[in-house]
C-alpha positions in Angstrom: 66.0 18.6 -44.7 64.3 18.0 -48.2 61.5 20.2 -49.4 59.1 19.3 -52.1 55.7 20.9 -53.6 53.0 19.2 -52.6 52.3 17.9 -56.6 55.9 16.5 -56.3 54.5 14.7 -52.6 51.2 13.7 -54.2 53.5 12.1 -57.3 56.4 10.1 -55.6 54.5 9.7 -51.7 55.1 6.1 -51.5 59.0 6.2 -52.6 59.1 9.3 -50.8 57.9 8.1 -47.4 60.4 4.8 -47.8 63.3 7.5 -48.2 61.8 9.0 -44.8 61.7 5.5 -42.8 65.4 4.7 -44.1 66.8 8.0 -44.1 66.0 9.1 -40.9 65.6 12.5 -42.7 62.6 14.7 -42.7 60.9 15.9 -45.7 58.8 19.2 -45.4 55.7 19.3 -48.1 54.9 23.4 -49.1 52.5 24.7 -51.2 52.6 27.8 -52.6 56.1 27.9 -51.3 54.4 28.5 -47.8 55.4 24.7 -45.6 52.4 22.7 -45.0 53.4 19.4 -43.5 56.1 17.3 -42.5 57.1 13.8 -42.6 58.8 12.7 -39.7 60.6 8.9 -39.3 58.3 7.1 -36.7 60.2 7.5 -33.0 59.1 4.5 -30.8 58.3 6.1 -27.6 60.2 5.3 -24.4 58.7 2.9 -22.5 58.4 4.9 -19.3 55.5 3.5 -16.8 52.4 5.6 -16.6 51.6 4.2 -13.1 51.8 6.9 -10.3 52.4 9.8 -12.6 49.3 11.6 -10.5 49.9 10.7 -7.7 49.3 13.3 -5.0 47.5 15.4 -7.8 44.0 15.0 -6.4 42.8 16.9 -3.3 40.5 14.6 -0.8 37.9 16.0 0.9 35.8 14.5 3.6 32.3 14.2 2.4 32.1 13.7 -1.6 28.4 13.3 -1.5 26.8 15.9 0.1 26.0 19.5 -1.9 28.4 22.2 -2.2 25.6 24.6 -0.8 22.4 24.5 0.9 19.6 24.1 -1.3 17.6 26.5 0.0 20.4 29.0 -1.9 19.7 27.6 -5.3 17.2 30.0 -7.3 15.6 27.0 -8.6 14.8 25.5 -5.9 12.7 28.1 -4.5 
């Protein structure tokens, strides 16, 4: 994995990010010599259906409507 200084980035970002697409390779941008980014290569994502994926997440119960609690209970409504 390269490194590079973020002046270094800020200098050569266009060629540099070309060398990420064709490379495959990472680069990881510091400052300070602390690391403070990094360019990845663009990873299509799979192409997995998002249909069905809660299923049988969501509880039903009978009567969606009507309050949780009687209003007489409610401070507010006194």
């Amino acid at each position: 994995m390269q490194t590079l200084t973020i002046t270094a980035f800020k200098a050569h970002a266009l060629r540099k990010i070309g060398q990420v697409a064709t490379n495959k390779e990472p680069i990881t941008i510091t400052r300070r010599g602390r690391p403070l980014v990094e360019v990845v290569p663009w990873r299509p994502k799979t192409a997995s259906s998002t249909f069905g994926k809660l299923a049988g997440s969501i509880l039903h119960e009978d009567d969606l409507v009507s309050p949780a609690a009687d209003a007489s209970e409610f401070e507010a409504c006194r």
